[in-house]
C-alpha positions as a LaTeX table, in Angstrom:
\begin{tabular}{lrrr}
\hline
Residue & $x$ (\AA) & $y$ (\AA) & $z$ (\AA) \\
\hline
Unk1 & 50.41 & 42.56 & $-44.61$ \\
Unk2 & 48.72 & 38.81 & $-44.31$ \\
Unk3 & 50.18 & 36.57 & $-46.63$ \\
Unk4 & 47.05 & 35.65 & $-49.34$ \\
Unk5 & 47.68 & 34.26 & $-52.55$ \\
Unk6 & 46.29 & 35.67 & $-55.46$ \\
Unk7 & 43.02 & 34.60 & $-56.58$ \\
Unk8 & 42.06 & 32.93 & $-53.19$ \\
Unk9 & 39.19 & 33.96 & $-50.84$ \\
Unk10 & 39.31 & 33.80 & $-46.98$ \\
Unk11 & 36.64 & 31.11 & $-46.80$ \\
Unk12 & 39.25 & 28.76 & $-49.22$ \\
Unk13 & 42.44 & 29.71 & $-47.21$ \\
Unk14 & 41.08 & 27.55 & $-44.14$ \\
Unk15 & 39.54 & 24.99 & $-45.58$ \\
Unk16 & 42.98 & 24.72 & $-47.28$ \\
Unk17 & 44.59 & 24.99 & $-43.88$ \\
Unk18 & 41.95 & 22.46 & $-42.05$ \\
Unk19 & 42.52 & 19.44 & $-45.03$ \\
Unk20 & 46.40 & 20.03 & $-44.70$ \\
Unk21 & 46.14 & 19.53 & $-41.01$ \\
Unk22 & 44.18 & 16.20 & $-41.56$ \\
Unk23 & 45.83 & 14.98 & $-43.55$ \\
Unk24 & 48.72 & 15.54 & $-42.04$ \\
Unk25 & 47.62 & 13.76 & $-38.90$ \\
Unk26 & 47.26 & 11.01 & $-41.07$ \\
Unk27 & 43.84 & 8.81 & $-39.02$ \\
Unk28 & 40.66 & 11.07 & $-39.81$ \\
Unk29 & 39.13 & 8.73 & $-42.58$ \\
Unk30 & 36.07 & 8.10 & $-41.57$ \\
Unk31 & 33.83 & 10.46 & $-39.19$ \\
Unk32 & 31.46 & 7.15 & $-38.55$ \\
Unk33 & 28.05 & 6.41 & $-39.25$ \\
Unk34 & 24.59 & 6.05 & $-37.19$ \\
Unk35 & 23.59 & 2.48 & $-36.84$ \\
Unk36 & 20.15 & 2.47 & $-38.76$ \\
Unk37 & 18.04 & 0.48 & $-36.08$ \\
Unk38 & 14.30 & 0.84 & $-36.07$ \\
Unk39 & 12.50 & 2.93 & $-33.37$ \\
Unk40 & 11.03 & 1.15 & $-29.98$ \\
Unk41 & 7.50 & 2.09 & $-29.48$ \\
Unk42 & 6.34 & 3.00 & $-25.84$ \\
Unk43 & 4.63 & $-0.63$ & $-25.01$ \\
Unk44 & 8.27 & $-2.46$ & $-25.73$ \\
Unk45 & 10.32 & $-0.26$ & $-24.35$ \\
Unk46 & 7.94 & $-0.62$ & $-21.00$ \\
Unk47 & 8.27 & $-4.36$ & $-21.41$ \\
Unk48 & 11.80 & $-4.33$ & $-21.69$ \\
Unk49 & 12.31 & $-2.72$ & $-18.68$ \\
Unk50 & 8.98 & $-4.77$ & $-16.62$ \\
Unk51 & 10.85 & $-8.04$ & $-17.12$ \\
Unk52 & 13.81 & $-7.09$ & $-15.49$ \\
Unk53 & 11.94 & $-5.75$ & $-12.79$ \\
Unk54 & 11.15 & $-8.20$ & $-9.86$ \\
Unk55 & 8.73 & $-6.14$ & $-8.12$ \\
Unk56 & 6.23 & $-6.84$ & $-11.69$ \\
Unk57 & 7.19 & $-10.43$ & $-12.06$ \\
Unk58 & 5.99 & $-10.70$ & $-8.26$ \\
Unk59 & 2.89 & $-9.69$ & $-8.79$ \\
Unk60 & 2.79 & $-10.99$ & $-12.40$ \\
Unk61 & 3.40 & $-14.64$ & $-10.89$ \\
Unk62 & 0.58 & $-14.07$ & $-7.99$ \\
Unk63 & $-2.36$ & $-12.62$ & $-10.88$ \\
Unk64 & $-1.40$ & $-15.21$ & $-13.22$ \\
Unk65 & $-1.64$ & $-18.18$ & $-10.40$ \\
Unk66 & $-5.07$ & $-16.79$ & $-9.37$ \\
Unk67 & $-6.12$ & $-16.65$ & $-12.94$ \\
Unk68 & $-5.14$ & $-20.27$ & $-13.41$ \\
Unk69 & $-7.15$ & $-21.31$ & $-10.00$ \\
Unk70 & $-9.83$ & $-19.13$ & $-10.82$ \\
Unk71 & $-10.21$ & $-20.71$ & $-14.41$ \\
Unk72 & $-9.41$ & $-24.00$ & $-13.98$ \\
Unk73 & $-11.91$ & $-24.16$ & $-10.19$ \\
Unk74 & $-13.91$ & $-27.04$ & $-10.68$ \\
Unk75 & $-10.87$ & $-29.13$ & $-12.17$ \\
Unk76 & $-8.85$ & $-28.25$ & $-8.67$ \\
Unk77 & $-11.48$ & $-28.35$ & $-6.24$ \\
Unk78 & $-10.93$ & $-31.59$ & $-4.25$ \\
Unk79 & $-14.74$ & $-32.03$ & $-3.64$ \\
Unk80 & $-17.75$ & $-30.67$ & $-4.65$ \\
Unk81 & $-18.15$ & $-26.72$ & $-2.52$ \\
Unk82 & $-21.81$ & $-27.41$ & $-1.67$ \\
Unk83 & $-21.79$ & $-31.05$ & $-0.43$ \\
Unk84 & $-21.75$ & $-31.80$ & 3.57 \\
Unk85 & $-19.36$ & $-34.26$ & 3.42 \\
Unk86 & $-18.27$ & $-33.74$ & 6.78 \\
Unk87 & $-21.90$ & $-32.93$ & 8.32 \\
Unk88 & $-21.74$ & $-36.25$ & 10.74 \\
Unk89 & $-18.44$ & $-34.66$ & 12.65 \\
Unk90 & $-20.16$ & $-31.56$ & 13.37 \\
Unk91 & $-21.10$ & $-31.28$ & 17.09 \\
Unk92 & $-22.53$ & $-27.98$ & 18.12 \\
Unk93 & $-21.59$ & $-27.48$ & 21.42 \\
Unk94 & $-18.70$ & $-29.56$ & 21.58 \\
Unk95 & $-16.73$ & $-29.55$ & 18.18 \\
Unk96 & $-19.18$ & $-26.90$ & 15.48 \\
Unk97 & $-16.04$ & $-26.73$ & 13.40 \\
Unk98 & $-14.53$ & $-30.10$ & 12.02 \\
Unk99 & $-10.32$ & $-29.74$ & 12.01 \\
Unk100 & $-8.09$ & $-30.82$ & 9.47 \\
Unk101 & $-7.75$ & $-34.53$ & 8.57 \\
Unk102 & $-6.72$ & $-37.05$ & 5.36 \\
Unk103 & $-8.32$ & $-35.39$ & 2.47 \\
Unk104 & $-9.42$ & $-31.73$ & 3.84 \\
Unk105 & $-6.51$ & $-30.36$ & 4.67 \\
Unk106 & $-8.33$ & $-27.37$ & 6.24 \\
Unk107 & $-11.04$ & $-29.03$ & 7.63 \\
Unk108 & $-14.96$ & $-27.87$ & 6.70 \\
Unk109 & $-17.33$ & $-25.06$ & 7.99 \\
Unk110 & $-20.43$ & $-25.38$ & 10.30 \\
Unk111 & $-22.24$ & $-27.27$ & 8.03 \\
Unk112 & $-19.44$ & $-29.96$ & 6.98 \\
Unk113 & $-18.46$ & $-28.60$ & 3.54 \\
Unk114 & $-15.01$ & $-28.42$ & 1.95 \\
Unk115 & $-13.16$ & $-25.33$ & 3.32 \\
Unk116 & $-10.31$ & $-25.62$ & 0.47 \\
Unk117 & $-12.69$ & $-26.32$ & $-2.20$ \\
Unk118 & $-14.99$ & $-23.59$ & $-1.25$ \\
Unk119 & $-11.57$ & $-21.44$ & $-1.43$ \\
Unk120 & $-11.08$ & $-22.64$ & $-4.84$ \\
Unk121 & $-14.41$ & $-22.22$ & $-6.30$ \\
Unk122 & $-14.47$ & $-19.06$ & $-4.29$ \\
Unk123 & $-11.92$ & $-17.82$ & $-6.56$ \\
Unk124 & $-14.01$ & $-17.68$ & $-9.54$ \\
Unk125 & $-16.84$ & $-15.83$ & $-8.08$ \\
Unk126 & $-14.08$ & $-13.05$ & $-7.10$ \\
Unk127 & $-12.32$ & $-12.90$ & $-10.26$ \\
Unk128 & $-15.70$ & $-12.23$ & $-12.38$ \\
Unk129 & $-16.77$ & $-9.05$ & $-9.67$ \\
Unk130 & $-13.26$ & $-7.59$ & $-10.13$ \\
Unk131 & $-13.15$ & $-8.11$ & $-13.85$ \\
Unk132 & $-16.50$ & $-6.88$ & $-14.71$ \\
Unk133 & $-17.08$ & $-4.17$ & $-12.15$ \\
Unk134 & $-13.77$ & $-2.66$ & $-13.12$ \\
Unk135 & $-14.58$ & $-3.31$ & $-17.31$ \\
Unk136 & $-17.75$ & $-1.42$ & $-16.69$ \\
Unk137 & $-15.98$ & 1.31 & $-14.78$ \\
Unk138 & $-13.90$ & 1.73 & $-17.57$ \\
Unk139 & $-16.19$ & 1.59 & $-19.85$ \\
Unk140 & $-18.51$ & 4.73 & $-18.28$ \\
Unk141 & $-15.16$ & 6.58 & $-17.51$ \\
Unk142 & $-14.10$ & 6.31 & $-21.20$ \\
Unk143 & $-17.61$ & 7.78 & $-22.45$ \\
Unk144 & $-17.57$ & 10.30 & $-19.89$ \\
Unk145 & $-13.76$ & 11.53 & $-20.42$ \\
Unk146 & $-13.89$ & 11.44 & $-23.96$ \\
Unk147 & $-17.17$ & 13.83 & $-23.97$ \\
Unk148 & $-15.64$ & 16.01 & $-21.87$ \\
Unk149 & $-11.83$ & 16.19 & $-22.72$ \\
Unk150 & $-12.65$ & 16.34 & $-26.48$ \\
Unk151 & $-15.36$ & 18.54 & $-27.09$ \\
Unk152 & $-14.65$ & 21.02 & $-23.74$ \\
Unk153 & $-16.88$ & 23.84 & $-23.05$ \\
Unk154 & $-20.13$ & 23.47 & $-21.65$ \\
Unk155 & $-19.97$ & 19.81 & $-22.26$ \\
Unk156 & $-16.56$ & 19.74 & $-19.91$ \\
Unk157 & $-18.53$ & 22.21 & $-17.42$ \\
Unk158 & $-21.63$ & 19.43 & $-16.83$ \\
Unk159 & $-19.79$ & 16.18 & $-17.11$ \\
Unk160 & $-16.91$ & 17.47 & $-14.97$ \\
Unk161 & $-19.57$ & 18.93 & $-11.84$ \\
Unk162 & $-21.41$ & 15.02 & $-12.10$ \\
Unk163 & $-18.11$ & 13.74 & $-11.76$ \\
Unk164 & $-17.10$ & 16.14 & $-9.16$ \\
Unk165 & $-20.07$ & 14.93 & $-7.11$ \\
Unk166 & $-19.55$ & 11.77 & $-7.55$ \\
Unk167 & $-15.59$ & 12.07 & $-6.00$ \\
Unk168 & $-16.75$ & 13.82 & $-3.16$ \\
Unk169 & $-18.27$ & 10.58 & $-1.79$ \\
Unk170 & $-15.64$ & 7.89 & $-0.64$ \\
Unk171 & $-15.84$ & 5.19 & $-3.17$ \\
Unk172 & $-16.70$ & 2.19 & $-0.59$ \\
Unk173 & $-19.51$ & 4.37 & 0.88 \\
Unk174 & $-20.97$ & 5.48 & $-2.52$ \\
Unk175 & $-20.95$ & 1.36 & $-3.41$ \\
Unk176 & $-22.20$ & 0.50 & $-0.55$ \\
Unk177 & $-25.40$ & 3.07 & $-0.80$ \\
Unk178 & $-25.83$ & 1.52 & $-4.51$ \\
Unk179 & $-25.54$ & $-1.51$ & $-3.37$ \\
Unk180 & $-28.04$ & $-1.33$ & $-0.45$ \\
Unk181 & $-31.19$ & 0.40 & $-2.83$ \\
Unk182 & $-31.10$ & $-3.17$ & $-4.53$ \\
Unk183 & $-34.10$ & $-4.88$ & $-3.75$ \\
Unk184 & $-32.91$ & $-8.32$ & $-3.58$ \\
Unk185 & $-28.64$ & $-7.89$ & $-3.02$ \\
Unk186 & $-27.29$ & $-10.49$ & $-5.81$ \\
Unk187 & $-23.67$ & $-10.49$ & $-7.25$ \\
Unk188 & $-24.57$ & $-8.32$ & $-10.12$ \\
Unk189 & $-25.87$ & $-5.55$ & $-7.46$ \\
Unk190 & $-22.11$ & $-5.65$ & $-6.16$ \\
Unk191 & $-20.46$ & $-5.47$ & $-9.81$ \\
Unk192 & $-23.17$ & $-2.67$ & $-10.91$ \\
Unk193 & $-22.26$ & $-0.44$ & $-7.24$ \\
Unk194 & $-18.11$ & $-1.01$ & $-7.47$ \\
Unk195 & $-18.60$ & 0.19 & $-11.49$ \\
Unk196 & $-20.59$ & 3.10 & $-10.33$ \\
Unk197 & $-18.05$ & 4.22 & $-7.64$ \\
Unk198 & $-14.94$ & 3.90 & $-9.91$ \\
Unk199 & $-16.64$ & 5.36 & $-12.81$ \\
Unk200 & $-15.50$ & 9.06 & $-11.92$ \\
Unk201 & $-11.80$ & 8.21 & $-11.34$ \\
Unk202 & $-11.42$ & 6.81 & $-14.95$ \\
Unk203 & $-13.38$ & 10.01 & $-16.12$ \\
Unk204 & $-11.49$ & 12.25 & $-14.92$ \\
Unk205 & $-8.32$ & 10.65 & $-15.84$ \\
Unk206 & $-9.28$ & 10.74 & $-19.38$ \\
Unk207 & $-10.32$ & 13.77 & $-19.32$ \\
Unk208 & $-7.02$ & 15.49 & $-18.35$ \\
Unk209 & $-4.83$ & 13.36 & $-20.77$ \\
Unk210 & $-7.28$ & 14.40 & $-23.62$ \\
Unk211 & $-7.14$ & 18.13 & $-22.61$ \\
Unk212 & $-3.22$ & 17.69 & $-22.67$ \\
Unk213 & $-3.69$ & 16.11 & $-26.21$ \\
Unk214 & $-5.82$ & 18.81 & $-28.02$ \\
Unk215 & $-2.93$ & 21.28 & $-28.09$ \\
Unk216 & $-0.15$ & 18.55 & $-28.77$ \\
Unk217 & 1.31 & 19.19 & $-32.52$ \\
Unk218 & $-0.06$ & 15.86 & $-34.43$ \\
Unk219 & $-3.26$ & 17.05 & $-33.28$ \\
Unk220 & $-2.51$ & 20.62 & $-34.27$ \\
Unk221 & $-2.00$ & 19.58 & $-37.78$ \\
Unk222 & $-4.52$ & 17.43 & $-38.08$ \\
Unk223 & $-6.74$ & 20.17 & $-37.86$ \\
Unk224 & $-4.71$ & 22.32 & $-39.99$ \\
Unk225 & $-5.05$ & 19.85 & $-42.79$ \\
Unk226 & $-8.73$ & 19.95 & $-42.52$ \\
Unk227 & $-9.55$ & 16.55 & $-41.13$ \\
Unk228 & $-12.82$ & 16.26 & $-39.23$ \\
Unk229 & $-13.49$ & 16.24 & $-35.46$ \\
Unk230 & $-14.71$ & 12.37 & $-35.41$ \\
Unk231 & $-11.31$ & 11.00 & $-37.00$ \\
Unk232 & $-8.92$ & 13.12 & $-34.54$ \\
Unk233 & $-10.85$ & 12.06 & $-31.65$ \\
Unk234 & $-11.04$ & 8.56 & $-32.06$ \\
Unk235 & $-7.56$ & 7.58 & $-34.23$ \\
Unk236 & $-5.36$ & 10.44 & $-32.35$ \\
Unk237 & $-6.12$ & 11.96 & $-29.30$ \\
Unk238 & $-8.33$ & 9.12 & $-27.79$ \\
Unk239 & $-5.26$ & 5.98 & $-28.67$ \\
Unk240 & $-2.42$ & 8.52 & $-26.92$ \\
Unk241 & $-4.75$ & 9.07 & $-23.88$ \\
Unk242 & $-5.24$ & 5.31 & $-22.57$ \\
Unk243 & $-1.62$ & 5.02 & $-21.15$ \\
Unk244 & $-2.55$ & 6.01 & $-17.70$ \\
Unk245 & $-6.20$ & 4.95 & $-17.85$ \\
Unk246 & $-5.24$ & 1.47 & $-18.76$ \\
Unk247 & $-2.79$ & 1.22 & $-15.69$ \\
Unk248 & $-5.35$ & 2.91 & $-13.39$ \\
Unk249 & $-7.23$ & $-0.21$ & $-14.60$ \\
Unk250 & $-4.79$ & $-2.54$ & $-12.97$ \\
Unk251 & $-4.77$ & $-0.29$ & $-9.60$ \\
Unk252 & $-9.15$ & $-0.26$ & $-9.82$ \\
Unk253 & $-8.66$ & $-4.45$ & $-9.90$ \\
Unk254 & $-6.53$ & $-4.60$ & $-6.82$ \\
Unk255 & $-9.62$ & $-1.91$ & $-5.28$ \\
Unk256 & $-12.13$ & $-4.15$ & $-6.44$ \\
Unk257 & $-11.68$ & $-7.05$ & $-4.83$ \\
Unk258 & $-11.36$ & $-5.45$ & $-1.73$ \\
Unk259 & $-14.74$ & $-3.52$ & $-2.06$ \\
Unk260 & $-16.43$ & $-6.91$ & $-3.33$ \\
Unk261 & $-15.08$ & $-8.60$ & $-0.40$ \\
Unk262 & $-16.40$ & $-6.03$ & 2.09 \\
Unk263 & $-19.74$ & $-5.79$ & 0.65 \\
Unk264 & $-20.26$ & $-9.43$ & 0.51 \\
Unk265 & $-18.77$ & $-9.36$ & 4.03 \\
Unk266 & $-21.85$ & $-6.77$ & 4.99 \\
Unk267 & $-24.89$ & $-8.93$ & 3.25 \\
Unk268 & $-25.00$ & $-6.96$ & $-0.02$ \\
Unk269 & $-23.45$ & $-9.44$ & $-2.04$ \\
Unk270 & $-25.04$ & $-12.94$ & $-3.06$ \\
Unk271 & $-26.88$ & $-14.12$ & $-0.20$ \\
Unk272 & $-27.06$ & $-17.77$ & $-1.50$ \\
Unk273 & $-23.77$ & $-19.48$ & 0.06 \\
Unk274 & $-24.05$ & $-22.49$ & $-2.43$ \\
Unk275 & $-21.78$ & $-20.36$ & $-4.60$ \\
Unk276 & $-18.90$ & $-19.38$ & $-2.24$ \\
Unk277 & $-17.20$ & $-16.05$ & $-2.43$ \\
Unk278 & $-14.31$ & $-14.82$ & $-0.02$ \\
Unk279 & $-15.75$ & $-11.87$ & 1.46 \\
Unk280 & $-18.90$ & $-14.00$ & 1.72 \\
Unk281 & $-17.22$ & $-16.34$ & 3.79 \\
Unk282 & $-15.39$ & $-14.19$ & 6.08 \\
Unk283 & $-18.72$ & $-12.61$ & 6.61 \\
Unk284 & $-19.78$ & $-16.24$ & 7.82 \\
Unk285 & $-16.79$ & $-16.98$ & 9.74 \\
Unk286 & $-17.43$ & $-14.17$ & 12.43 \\
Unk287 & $-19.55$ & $-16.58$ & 14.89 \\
Unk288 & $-16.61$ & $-18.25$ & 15.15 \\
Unk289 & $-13.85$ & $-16.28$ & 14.79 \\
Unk290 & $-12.24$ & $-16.73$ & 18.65 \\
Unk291 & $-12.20$ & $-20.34$ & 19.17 \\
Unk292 & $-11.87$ & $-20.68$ & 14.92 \\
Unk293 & $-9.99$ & $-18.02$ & 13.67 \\
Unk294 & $-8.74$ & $-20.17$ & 10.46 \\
Unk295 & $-12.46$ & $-20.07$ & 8.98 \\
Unk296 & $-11.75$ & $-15.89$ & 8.82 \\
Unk297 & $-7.92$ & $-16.15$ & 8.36 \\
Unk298 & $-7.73$ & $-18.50$ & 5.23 \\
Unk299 & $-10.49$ & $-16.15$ & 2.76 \\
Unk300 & $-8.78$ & $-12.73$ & 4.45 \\
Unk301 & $-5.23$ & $-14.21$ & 3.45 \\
Unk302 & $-6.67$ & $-14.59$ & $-0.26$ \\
Unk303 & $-7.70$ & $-11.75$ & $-0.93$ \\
Unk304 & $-5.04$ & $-9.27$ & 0.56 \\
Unk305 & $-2.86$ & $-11.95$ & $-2.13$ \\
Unk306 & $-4.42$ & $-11.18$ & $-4.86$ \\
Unk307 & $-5.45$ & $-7.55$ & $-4.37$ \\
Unk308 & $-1.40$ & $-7.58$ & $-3.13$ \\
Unk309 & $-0.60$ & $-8.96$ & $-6.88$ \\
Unk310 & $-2.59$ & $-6.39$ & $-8.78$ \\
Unk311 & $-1.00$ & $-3.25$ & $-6.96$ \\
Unk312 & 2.29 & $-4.62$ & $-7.60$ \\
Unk313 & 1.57 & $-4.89$ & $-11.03$ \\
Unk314 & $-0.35$ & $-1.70$ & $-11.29$ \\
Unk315 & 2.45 & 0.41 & $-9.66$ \\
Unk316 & 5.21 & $-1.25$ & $-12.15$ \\
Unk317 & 3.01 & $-0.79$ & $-15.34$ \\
Unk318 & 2.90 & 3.36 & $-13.73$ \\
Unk319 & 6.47 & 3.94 & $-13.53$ \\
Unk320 & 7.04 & 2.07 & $-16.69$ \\
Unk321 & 4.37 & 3.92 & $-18.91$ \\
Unk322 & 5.15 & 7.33 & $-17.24$ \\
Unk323 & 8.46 & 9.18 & $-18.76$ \\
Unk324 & 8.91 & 10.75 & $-15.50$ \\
Unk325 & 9.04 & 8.24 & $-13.78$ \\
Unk326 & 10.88 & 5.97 & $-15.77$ \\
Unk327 & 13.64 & 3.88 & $-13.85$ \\
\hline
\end{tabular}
């Protein structure tokens, strides 16, 4: 026979049993509390963990130097890119190339002008292909992968095969085919073929992280609650689908300046060489390239640096952004 007071039920008997033993042990007083600190969003926790990596200030330090140079040009350029300073030193069949001496550092070109400054001022004419060719990119990829991640069927079906064609090509051959229908080749005939050839990689990117964000729950409810198409487009599912487009974009940059470069290289860029560009001058460089292998090394050097500062920033912003890849 179990030993039960009158009156009590089993439910009181422990909890009888279970306060005796505490306080009988004489230090539970206080189970503790949760520290009420307000929630990190997504960007600053990335940024908390990008400036304690060293492979993103790397390539932090190396975009933010070229944006300074590329800026700030005219103010560094030691002498004027287009003037032949050096034009009496030029032999041609003796010395076609002048050398290095007190105030050009790296000497001059064929025709006696400034190879730092043109390096400088080069700098500028690279930074505003990669910028723009990449914003335009983004800009088609956005209208195409929001048509067809958000509204699907045979909107998704159309969009999706253009795009599909457009992958199929390698993006360097499908620029340079742009490029070369251009009746006179010009630097905006370079920025309009590298948009055109990245266009379908930020499409389809889109795409697939708005498919993944029409079935997420805020979305979901939303629609239960009777709001219209337009507003959970454009202030839900379109905001939580940049994340990987946006670091694509720093990847595209990197990209960018390498397909400039080798267009420019081929005669599709600006043909007028009073406004210097890298791959413009390491297409001019190749006459000379065995006996004066510095007028090709120098703008080559450049831009695997920059394009080298853009990846490294572009893979850090990845693993940061991505949860499954988070370090």
């Amino acid at each position: 026979m179990t030993d039960n007071p009158k009156g009590w039920k089993p439910g009181a008997r422990r909890k009888a049993k279970i306060d005796a033993l505490a306080q009988a042990a004489g230090q539970v007083q206080d189970a503790g509390t949760v520290a009420d600190t307000p929630g990190v969003s997504l960007i600053a926790s990335a940024w908390r963990r990008l400036r304690r990596d060293r492979v993103f200030l790397i390539g932090l330090t190396i975009t933010v130097l070229f944006l300074l140079v590329a800026l700030f040009a005219p103010l560094l350029a030691p002498h004027d890119p287009t003037a032949r300073l050096l034009l009496d030193k030029v032999r041609p069949q003796s010395n076609p190339i002048p050398g290095p001496e007190p105030g050009f550092p790296l000497g001059a070109d064929n025709v006696g002008r400034d190879l730092l400054s043109r390096l400088i001022v080069g700098s500028r004419q690279t930074l505003l292909v990669c910028v723009f060719a990449t914003l335009f990119s983004l800009i088609g990829g956005l209208i195409l992968g929001t048509l067809a991640g958000a509204f699907g069927g045979w909107i998704d079906s159309v969009v999706m095969r253009f795009v599909d064609i457009m992958l199929s090509i390698p993006s360097l051959l499908l620029a340079f085919s742009v490029a070369a229908m251009a009746a006179r080749p010009s630097q905006w005939t370079v920025i309009l073929a590298i948009s055109i050839a990245y266009l379908p990689i930020f499409a389809r990117l889109l795409r697939g992280s708005m498919l993944a964000q029409r079935h997420s729950d805020h979305v979901l409810a939303a629609r239960a609650l009777g709001v219209k198409q337009a507003p959970i487009i454009f202030r839900h599912m379109l905001p939580n689908s940049l994340g990987p487009v946006i670091v694509q974009a720093t990847l595209v940059l990197a990209t960018a300046v390498i397909d400039a470069a080798a267009l420019s290289f081929l005669g599709l860029g600006n043909p007028d060489d009073r406004q210097p560009e890298w791959g413009q001058m390491l297409g001019a460089a190749q006459k000379y390239i065995y006996d004066y292998p510095h007028l090709a090394f120098y703008p080559a050097a450049c831009i695997i640096l920059v394009a080298f500062g853009f990846t490294l920033m572009g893979e850090s912003l990845r693993e940061a952004l991505d949860p499954k890849s988070r370090r």
